[in-house]
C-alpha positions in Angstrom: 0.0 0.0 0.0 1.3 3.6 -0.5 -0.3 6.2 1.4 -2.7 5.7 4.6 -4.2 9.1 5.7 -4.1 9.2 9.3 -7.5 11.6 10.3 -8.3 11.9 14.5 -11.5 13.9 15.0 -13.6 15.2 17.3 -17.6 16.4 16.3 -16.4 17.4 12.7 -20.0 15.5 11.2 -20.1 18.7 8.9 -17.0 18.2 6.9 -16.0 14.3 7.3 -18.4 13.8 3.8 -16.8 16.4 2.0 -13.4 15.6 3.2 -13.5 12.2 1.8 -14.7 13.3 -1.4 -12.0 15.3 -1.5 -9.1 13.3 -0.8 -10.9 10.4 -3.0 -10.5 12.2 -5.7 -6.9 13.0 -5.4 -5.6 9.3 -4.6 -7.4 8.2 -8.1 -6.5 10.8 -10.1 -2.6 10.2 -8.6 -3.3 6.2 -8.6 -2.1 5.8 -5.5 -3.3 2.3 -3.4 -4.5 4.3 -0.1 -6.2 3.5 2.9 -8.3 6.3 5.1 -8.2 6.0 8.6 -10.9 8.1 10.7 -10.2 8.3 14.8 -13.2 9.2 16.3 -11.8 10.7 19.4 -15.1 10.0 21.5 -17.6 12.8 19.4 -20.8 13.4 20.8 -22.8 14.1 17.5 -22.7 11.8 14.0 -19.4 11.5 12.7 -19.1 7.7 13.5 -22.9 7.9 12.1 -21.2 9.3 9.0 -17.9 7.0 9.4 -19.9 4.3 9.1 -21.4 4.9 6.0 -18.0 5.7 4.5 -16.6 2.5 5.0 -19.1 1.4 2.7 -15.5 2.1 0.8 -13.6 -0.1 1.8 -10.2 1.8 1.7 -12.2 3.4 4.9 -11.1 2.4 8.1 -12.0 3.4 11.4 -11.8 3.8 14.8 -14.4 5.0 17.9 -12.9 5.7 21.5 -15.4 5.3 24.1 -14.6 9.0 25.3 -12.5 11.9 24.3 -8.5 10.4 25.2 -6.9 13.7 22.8 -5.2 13.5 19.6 -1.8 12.4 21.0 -3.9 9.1 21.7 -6.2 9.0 18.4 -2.9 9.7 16.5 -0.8 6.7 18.2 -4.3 4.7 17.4 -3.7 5.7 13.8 0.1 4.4 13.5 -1.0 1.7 15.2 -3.4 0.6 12.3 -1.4 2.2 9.4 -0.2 0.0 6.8 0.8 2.3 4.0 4.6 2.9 2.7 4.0 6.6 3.6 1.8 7.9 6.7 0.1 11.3 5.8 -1.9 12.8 9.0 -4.4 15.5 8.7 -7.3 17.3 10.7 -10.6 16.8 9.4 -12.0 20.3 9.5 -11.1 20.8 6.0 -8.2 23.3 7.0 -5.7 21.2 5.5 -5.6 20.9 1.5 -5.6 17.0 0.6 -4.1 18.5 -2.7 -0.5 18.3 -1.2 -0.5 14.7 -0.1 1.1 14.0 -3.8 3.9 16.3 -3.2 4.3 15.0 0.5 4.5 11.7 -0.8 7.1 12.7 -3.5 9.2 14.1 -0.8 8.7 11.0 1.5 9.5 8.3 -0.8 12.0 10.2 -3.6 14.0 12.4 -1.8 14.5 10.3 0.8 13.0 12.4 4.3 12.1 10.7 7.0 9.3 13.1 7.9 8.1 16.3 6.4 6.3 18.9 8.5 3.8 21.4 6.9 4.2 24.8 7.1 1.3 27.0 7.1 3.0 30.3 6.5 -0.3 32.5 5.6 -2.9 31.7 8.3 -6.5 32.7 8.1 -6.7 32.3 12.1 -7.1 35.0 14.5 -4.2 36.8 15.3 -4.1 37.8 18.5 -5.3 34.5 19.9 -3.8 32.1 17.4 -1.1 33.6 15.3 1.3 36.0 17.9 0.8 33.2 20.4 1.8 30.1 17.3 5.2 32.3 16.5 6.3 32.2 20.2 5.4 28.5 20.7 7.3 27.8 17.5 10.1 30.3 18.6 10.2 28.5 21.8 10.1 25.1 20.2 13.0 26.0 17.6 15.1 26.7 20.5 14.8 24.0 22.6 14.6 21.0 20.2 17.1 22.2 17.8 15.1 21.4 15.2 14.4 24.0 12.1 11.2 24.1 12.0 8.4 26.9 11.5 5.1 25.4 12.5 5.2 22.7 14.9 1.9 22.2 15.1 0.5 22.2 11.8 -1.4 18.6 11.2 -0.5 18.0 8.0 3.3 16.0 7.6 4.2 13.0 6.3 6.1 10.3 7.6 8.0 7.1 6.5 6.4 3.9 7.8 9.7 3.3 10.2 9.1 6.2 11.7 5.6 6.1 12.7 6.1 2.2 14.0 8.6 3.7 16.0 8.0 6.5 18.1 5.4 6.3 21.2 2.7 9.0 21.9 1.8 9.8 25.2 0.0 12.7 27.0 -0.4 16.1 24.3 3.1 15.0 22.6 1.3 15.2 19.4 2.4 18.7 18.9 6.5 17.2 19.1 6.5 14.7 17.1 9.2 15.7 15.1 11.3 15.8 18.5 10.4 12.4 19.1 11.1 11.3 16.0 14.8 13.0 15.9 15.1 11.6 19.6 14.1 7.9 18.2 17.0 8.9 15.6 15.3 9.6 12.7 17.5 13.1 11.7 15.9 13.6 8.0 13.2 16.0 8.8 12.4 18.9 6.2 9.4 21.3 6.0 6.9 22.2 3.2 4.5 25.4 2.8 1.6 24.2 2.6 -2.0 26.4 2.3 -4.2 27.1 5.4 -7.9 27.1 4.5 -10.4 28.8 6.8 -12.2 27.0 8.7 -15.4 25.9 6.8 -17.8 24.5 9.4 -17.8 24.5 13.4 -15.4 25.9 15.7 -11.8 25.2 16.6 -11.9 22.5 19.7 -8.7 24.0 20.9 -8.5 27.4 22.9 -5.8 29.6 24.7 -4.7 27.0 27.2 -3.2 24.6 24.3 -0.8 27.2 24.3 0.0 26.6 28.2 0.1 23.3 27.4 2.2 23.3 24.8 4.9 25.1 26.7 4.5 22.5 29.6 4.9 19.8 27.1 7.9 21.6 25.4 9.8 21.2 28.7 8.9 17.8 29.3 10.1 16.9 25.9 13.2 18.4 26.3 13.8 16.1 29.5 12.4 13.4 28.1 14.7 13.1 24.9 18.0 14.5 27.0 17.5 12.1 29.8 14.5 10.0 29.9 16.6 7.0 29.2 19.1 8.3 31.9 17.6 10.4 34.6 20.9 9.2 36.7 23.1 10.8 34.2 20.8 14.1 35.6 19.5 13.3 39.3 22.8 11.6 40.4 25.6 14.7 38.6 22.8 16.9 40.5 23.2 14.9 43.7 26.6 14.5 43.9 27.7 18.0 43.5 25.4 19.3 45.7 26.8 16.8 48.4 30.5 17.5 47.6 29.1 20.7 48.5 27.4 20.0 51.8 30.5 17.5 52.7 33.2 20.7 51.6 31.0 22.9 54.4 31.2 20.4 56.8 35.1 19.1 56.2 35.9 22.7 57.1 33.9 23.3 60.4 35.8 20.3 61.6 38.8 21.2 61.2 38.6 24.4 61.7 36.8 23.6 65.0 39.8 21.1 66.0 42.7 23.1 64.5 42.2 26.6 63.9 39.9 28.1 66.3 38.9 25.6 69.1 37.9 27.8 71.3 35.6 29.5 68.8 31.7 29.1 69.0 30.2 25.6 68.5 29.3 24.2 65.0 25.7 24.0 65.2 26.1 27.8 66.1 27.5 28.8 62.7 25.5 28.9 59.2 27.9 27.1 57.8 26.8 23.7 59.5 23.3 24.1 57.9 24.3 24.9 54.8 26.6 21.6 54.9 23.6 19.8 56.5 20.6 20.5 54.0 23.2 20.2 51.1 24.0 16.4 51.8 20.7 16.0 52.7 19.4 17.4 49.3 22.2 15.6 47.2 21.4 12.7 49.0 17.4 12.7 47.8 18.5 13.9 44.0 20.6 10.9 43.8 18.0 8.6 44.9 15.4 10.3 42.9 18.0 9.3 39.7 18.5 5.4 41.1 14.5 5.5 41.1 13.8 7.0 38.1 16.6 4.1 36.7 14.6 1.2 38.0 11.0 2.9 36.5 12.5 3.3 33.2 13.7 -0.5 33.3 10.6 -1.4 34.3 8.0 0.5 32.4 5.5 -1.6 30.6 4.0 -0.4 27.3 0.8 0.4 27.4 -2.1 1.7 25.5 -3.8 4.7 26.9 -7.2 4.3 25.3 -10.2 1.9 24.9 -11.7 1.7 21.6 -15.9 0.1 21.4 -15.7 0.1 17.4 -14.0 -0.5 14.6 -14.3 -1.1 10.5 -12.6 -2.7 8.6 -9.8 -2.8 10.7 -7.9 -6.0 12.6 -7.0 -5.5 16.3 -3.6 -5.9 16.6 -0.4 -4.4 17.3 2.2 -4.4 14.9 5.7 -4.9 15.9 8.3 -2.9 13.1 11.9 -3.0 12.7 13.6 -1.5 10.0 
C-alpha cells in the first residue's frame, strides 16, 4: 500500500463527507493504493454515524474511543493501524488541502525524508489568539529541540512507515513529534508550505490553554529526549555535586573547630553547619530520585492509553516494526 491518511477527530459531522470526497478524488487521479483512517476521538454528534457509512468504501477504516482520550492518543491509534509505505496525517475540519498529499508523498519516498512537517505560512486564524501566540510556541520550540522548523503544530506532515512504527505518543506530545522522532533517531526532517484554509464549518476545539500546554509539554520533551533513558546521568551529577558541597562545608567546620579556632563558637552555632547539613541531605534525595527514576524506566511496561468500542474494517492488533 502507499499512502494511509491518518485523520483523529472530534464532532467534525459537517465536513467528514466532503473531506472524503476530496481526498478520493486525489488518490485516483494520482493512482495511488491508499487506505483512510478516521479516529473518532469519542464525538458526541454523527461522525461515527457518518464513518460508518463511508466505510461502505472499503479503503475506509475506522476507529471509535469510548470518550475523548486527545489527539496524542487517536494519532498513536492511527500508526498503530497504518499500513501504508507513507503515513500522511491530517485534521478533518477541511483546514488542511488534501491536494498536497502528492507532493508530501514525493518528498517522503523520492527524496528520501524521514518526515516532512507542513508549514502554514499565511494563516487565516485569529491573530491575536492564534497567530502572535503560534510564532512564540514555534520560537520556543525551535530553540529547545534544535530542530528548524516553523510550525510545529501544523497537522499536515508526512512520515515514513519506520518512523511512525517507532516512536510512542503519550500525554499532548502530538504537537512534538518531530522531536520524538529525531530523539528515536530519525534526523531527516524537512518542512513544506503548505495552504491554510479557513475553517469551513464549526469551531476550533482548541483554545488559549493549548498554548499553556504546549509550553509544559515543550519542557517535558526536552527532558524526556535528553534524559529520559538516563535520569541518573541528571539526578545523580545533580546529587553528587550538591553533596561535595554539603561534605566541603562540613570538612571545614571540623577542622577548623579542631585546629584553627577551638575555642571559637560551636558548630551547630555557625550557618555554615546548615548549609553543609541541608546540602548532603538534598544531594542525598536527587541521587536517589535518579537510582528510582533508573529502576521505572527499566521497568516501564508499554501500554495503551485508550479503549476503543468500534471498529471497520480494521484487525485489532499491534504491529511490531523494525527497520
Amino acid at each position: 500500500m502507499d499512502v494511509s491518511i491518518v485523520i483523529p477527530l472530534l464532532n467534525e459531522e459537517e465536513s467528514l463527507n466532503e473531506l472524503h470526497d476530496w481526498i478520493v478524488e486525489v488518490m485516483q487521479s494520482n493512482r495511488f493504493l491508499y487506505e483512510i483512517l478516521f479516529i473518532d476521538d469519542g464525538s458526541t454528534d454523527d461522525s461515527w454515524s457518518i464513518i460508518t457509512k463511508l466505510s461502505t468504501n472499503p479503503n475506509v477504516k475506522g476507529l471509535r474511543f469510548k470518550k475523548n482520550f486527545g489527539k496524542s492518543q487517536a494519532l498513536h491509534a492511527g500508526f498503530e493501524a497504518a499500513q501504508g509505505e507513507v503515513v500522511i496525517t491530517m485534521d478533518a475540519d477541511l483546514q488542511d488541502n488534501p491536494e498536497e498529499i502528492p507532493e508530501l508523498y514525493h518528498l517522503i519516498k523520492n527524496e528520501g525524508y524521514d518526515l516532512i512537517s507542513g508549514w502554514k505560512k499565511k494563516r487565516y486564524d485569529s491573530v491575536i489568539t492564534k497567530n502572535i501566540p503560534s510564532k512564540l510556541f514555534n520560537w520556543a520550540a525551535r530553540k529547545t529541540s534544535g530542530l528548524k522548523l516553523h510550525d510545529f503544530n501544523c497537522g499536515l506532515k508526512a512520515y515514513k512507515k519506520e518512523v511512525i512504527k517507532n516512536i510512542e505518543l503519550q500525554g499532548e506530545m502530538h504537537r512534538y513529534i518531530p522531536v520524538l522522532a529525531k530523539s528515536s533517531g530519525f534526523g531527516n526532517i524537512g518542512e513544506k508550505i503548505v495552504q491554510h484554509q479557513a475553517r469551513k464549518y464549526g469551531k476550533t476545539k482548541f483554545g488559549m490553554e493549548r498554548f499553556i500546554n504546549g509550553f509544559l509539554d515543550l519542557i517535558t520533551i526536552w527532558f524526556v529526549s535528553k534524559f529520559g533513558r538516563r535520569p541518573m546521568h541528571l539526578f545523580g551529577a545533580l546529587g553528587v555535586v550538591m553533596f561535595i558541597i554539603g561534605f566541603g562545608f562540613a570538612l571545614y567546620l571540623g577542622i577548623d573547630k579542631l585546629f584553627i579556632n577551638p575555642g571559637a563558637r560551636l558548630i551547630t552555632q555557625r550557618p555554615e553547619f546548615y548549609i553543609s547539613l541541608i546540602s548532603m541531605v538534598i544531594g542525598t534525595q536527587l541521587f536517589l530520585a535518579g537510582f528510582v527514576g533508573e529502576l521505572l524506566v527499566r521497568s516501564q511496561n508499554d501500554k495503551k492509553r485508550y479503549t476503543i468500542s468500534e471498529n471497520l474494517n480494521l484487525t485489532q492488533r499491534k504491529e511490531q516494526y523494525s527497520s
